[in-house]
C-alpha positions as CSV (number, residue, x, y, z in Angstrom):
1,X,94.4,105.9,108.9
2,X,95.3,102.4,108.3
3,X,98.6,101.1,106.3
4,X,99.9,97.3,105.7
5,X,102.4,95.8,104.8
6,X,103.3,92.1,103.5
7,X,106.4,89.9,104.4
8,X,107.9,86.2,103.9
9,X,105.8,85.2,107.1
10,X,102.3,87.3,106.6
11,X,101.1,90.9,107.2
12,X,101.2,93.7,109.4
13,X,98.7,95.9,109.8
14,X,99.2,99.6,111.4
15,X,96.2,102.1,112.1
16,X,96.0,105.2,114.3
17,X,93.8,104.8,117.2
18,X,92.2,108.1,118.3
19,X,94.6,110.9,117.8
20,X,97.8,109.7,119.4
21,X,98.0,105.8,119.7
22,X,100.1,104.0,117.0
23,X,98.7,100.0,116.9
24,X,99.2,97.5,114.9
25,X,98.7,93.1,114.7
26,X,100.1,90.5,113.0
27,X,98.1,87.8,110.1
28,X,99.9,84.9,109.9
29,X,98.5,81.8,108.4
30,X,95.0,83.3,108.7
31,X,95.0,84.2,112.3
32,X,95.5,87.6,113.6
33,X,97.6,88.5,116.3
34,X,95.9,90.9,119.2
35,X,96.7,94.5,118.7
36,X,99.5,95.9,120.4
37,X,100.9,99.5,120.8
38,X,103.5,100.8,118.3
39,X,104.7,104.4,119.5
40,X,102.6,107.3,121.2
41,X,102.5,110.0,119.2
42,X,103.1,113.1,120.7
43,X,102.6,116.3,118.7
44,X,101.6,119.7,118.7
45,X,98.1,120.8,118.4
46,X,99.4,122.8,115.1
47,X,100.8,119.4,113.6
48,X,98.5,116.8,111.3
49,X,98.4,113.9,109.7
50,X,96.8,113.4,106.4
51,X,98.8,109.8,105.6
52,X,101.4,107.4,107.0
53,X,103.3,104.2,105.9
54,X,105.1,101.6,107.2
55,X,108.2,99.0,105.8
56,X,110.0,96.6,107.0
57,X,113.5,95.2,106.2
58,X,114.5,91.9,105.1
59,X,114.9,90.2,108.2
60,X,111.5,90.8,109.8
C-alpha cells in the first residue's frame, strides 16, 4: 500500500512495509529524504487492510 500526500514544502510519501511497519520519506526540492518509521502496527491476525491515507494540517 502506498499513499502521498503534497504540502507548501514538497511531498510525503507513506507505504506499509511487510505487514506491520508504517514508513514514510520526505521529496523536497527533488531530493528524497531516507525512510523513517511512522507507527508499528499492531493488530490481530483477524484484522486487514485493503487501503490507507494520510493528511496533514496546515502547519506541516
Amino acid at each position: 500500500m502506498l499513499t502521498a500526500n503534497k504540502n507548501k514544502d514538497g511531498l510525503l510519501i507513506c507505504y506499509l512495509e511487510g505487514d506491520e511497519l508504517f514508513k514514510g520519506f520526505t521529496v523536497k526540492a527533488g531530493k528524497a529524504s531516507e525512510p523513517f518509521l511512522i507507527k508499528k502496527i499492531i493488530k490481530p491476525d483477524k484484522i486487514s487492510y485493503s487501503a490507507m491515507s494520510v493528511s496533514l494540517d496546515e502547519e506541516t
